[in-house]
TILUMTOR-889915 format. One line per field, with one value per residue (C-alpha): y, z, x; residue number from 1. Coordinates in steps of 0.25 Angstrom, whole numbers. Layout:
py	c(Y:...)
pz	c(Z:...)
px	c(X:...)
num	c(NUM:...)
//
This chain:
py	c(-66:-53:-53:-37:-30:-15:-12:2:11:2:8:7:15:21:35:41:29:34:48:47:49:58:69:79:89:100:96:107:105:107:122:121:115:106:110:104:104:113:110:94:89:84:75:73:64:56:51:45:43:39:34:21:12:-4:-5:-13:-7:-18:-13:-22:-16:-19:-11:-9:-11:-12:-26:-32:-45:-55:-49:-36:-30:-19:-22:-20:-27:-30:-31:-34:-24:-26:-16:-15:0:2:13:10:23:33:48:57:62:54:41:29:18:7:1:-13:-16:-29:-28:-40:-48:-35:-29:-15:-9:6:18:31:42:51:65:66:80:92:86:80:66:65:55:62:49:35:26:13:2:-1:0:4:3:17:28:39:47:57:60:71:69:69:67:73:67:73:62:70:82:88:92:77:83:77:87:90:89:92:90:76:78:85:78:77:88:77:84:73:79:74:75:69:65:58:57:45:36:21:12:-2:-10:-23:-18:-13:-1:12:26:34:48:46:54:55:57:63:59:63:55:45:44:38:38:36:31:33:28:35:31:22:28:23:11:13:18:17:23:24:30:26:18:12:8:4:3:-1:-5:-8:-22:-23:-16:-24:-19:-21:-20:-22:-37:-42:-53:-50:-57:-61:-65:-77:-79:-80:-91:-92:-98:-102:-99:-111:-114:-105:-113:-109:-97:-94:-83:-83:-80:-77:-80:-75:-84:-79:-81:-71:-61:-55:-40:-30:-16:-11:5:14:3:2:-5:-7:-13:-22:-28:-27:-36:-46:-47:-52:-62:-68:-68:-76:-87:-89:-88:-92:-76:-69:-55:-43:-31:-24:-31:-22:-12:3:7:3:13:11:21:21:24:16:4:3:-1:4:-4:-1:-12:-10:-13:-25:-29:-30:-39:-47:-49:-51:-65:-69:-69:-72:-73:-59:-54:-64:-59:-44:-50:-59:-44:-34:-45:-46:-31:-28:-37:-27:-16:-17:-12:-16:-13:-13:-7:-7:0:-3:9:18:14:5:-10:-15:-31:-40:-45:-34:-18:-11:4:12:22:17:11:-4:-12:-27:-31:-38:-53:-49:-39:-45:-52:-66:-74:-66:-70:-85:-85:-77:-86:-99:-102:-101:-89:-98)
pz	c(-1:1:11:6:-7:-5:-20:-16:-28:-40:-47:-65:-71:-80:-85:-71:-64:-55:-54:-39:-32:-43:-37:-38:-39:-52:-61:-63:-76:-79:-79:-82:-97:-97:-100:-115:-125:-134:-147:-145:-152:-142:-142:-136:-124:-135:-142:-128:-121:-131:-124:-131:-129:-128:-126:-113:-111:-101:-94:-83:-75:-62:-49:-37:-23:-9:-3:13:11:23:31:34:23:11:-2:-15:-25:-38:-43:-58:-64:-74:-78:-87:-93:-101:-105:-99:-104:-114:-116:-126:-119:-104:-101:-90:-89:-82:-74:-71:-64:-58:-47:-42:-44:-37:-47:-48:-57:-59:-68:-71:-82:-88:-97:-108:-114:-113:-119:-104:-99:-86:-75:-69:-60:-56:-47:-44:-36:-40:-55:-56:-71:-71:-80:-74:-86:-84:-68:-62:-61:-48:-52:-61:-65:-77:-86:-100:-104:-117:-125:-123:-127:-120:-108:-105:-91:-82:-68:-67:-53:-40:-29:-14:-15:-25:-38:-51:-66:-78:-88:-102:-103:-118:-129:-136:-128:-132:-123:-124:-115:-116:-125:-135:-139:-139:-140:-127:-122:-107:-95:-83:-69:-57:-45:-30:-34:-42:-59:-67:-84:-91:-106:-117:-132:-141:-146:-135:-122:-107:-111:-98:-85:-75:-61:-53:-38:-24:-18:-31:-46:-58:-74:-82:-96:-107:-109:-118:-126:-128:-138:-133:-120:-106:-102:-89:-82:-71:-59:-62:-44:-45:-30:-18:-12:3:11:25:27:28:44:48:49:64:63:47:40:26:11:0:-16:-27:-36:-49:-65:-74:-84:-96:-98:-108:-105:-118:-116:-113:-109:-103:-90:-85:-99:-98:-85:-89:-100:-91:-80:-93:-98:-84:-81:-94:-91:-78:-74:-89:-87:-103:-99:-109:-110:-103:-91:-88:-78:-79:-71:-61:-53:-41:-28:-29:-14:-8:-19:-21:-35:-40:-51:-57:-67:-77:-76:-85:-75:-63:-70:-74:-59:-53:-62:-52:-42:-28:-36:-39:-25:-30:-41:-38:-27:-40:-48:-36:-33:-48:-49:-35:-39:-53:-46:-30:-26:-11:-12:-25:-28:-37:-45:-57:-66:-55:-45:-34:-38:-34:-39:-31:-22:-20:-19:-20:-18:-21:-15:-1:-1:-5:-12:-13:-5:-14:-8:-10:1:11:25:20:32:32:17:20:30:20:8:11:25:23:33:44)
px	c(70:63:53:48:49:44:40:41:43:40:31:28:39:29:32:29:28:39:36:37:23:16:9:-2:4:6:17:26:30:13:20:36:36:49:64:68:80:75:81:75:64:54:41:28:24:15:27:35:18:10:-2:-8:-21:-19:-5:3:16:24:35:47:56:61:62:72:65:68:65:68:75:73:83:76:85:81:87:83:77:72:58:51:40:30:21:11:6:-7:-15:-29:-37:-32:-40:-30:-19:-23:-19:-21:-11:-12:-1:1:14:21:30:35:20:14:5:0:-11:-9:-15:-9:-14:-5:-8:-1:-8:1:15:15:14:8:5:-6:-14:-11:-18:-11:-13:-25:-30:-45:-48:-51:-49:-43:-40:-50:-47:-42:-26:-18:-7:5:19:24:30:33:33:34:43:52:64:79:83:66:64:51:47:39:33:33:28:31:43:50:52:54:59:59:69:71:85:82:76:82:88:88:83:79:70:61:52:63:73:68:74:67:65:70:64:73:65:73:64:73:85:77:80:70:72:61:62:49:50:42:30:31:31:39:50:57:60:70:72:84:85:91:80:73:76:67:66:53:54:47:43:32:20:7:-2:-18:-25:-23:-27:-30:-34:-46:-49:-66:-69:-80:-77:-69:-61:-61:-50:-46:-32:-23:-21:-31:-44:-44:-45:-50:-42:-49:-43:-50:-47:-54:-60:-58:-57:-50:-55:-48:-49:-44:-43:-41:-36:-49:-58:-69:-68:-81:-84:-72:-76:-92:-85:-78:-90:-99:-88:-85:-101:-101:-89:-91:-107:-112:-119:-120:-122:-125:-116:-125:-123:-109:-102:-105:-93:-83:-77:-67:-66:-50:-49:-61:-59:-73:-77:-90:-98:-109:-115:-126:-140:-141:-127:-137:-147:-138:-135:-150:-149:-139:-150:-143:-128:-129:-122:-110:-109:-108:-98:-91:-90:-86:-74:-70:-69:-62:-51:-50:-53:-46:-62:-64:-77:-87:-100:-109:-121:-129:-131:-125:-137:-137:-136:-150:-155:-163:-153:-144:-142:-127:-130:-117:-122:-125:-112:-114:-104:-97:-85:-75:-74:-59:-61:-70:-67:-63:-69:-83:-82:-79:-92:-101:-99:-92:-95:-110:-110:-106)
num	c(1:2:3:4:5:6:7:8:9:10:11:12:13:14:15:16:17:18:19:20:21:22:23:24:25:26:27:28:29:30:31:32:33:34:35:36:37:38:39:40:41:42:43:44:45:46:47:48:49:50:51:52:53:54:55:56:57:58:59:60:61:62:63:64:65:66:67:68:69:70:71:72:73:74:75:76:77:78:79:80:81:82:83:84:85:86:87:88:89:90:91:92:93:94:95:96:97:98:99:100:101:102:103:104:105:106:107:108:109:110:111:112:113:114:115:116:117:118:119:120:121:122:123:124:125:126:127:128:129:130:131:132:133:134:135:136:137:138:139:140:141:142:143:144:145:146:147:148:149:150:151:152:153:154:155:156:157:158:159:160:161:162:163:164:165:166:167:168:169:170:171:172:173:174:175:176:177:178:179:180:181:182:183:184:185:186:187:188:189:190:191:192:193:194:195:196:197:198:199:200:201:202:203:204:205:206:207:208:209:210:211:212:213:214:215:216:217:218:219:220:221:222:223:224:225:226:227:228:229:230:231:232:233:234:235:236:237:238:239:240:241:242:243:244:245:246:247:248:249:250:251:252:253:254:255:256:257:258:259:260:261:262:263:264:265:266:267:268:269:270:271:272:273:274:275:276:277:278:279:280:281:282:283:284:285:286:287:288:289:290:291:292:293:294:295:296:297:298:299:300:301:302:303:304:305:306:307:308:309:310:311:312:313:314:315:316:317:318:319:320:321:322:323:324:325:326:327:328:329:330:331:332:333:334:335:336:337:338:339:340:341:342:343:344:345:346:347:348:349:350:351:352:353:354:355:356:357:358:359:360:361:362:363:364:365:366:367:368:369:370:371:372:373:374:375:376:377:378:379:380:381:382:383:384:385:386:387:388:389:390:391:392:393:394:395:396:397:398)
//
């Protein structure tokens, strides 16, 4: 029985999902076209990427790891991956993916955009972690990580990276290499990436894109494959917080320590590729209002915007006017409620702190006022002192 598992280095063997860290720094292949075989045909980045809305590509692998058995020792060990890939938000040439991986029963929510203008394919940002259902698309890039680069032609190579004194190249080492994983037979262009004494293989089919990855080194080893395409959206199940259920711990009524639960029913939400999320969750808010209060709202009654601080984790949300009316009919419920919607979003979101506005002024009704701007917000119950929050509102205070 191990008492640890360091899940060090496991990451989605995505195209660059192992390109070491990334870096900001300029990509010198931006300057140095890569070596080719001349006399080989070659093809373009849109036949081995092609970039497509609505579409789960599911991958399983497994990885290497080091573990501390009971007796103190380290020893290897191995652990299951599951990873979901999906294109979130598509503008031409610029994509977003989202990442959703399982390692062990530990999931992760990531998002990464590539640039594939220019006969390159480039990761260029990633935020992991913590997804923010946010399109990114349009930001300023921070990173670079060449993953292809035109012409694919056998014997092409280029430098992937340079970061942190540690050089990685590319090379392709294939263009017609049978390879056959869960998802079927293919005949693939293969990259091989020297990383330090690290050697990963990358394997695209065409007209599909990544089948399959496999990474060999001294201290760590991984492969990904291809399981399963799934035509459609993305479909999630959301957590919609009614309220919270306090506990005192088990053999601690002396001296209370108290643990909270979420109360909580569960939405169904599509994300089709280049949605709107505020309208999605406008959408979801009016069902549940509908289901669970008997409350038929109008469309009106919606979220303008939703935007997460990504280093404070303050989520800002500003609903429309028709919104905040809708809330002054709750009369003395309408603290709740805002308590009820900041805790539903927080769990979405990882806020620790959320704010909000209406119409991009202060909220302002008969029983309450959030200003924005003089620094007012809701705590998540989620994130409040769980014994200060038994005595507030189910000990009477006392």
């Amino acid at each position: 029985m191990f008492k640890k598992i360091a899940l060090i280095a496991i990451t989605v063997m995505l195209a660059a999902g192992l390109a070491g860290c990334g870096g900001d720094k300029k990509n010198p292949a931006d300057d140095t076209p890569p070596t080719e075989a001349p006399s080989a045909a070659s093809s373009a980045i849109s036949d081995y990427y092609p970039i497509l809305p609505d579409r789960i590509m599911r991958y399983t692998g497994s990885a290497t790891v080091k573990a501390v058995n009971e007796a103190g020792e380290e020893v290897d060990t191995e652990v299951a991956i599951l990873a979901d890939m999906f294109n979130d938000y598509i503008h031409g040439d610029i994509s977003q993916q989202r990442v959703i991986s399982d390692v062990e029963g530990r999931q992760t929510v990531s998002a990464e955009v590539y640039d594939a203008s220019g006969g390159k394919l480039r990761l260029v940002s990633a935020e992991g972690g913590m997804y923010d259902h946010a399109d990114m698309t349009g930001e300023e890039p921070f990173m670079d990580i060449l993953i292809l680069s035109e012409p694919l032609r056998e014997g092409a190579e280029w430098i992937r990276t340079e970061s942190g004194g540690v050089t990685e190249t590319a090379k392709i080492i294939g263009m017609d290499e049978q390879v056959t994983v869960p998802y079927g037979t293919f005949s693939a262009m293969v990259v091989e990436i020297q990383r330090g004494d690290e050697v990963q293989r990358e394997y695209y089919a065409k007209g599909l894109g990544w089948v399959k990855t496999e990474l060999d080194g001294p201290e760590r080893a991984q492969s990904q494959e291809l399981a399963e395409v799934i035509e459609g959206p993305l479909r999630e199940q959301m957590p919609m917080i009614y309220g919270w259920h306090v506990e005192v711990e088990e053999g601690e009524e002396d001296a209370p320590q108290y643990s909270m639960a979420p109360m909580y029913d569960i939405a169904n939400v599509t994300y089709p590729t280049n949605s709107d999320i505020n309208a999605i969750y406008s959408d979801v808010l009016r069902r549940y209002a509908a289901e669970k209060y008997g409350m038929e709202l109008d469309e009106d009654v919606k979220i303008n915007s939703l935007e997460i601080d990504r280093f404070t984790r303050l989520l800002h949300v500003d609903l429309s006017r028709a919104f905040l009316e809708a809330m002054k009919e709750l009369g003395n419920g309408e603290m709740q409620a805002l308590q009820l919607i900041a805790d539903t979003l927080s769990e979405s979101y990882f806020a620790y702190e959320v704010t909000f506005s209406v119409d991009g002024e202060a909220y302002v009704s008969d029983n309450i006022t959030i200003d924005p701007e003089q620094g007012d917000f809701v705590t998540p119950s989620g994130y409040k002192d769980a014994e200060a929050y038994y005595n507030d509102n189910v000990n009477n205070g006392e």
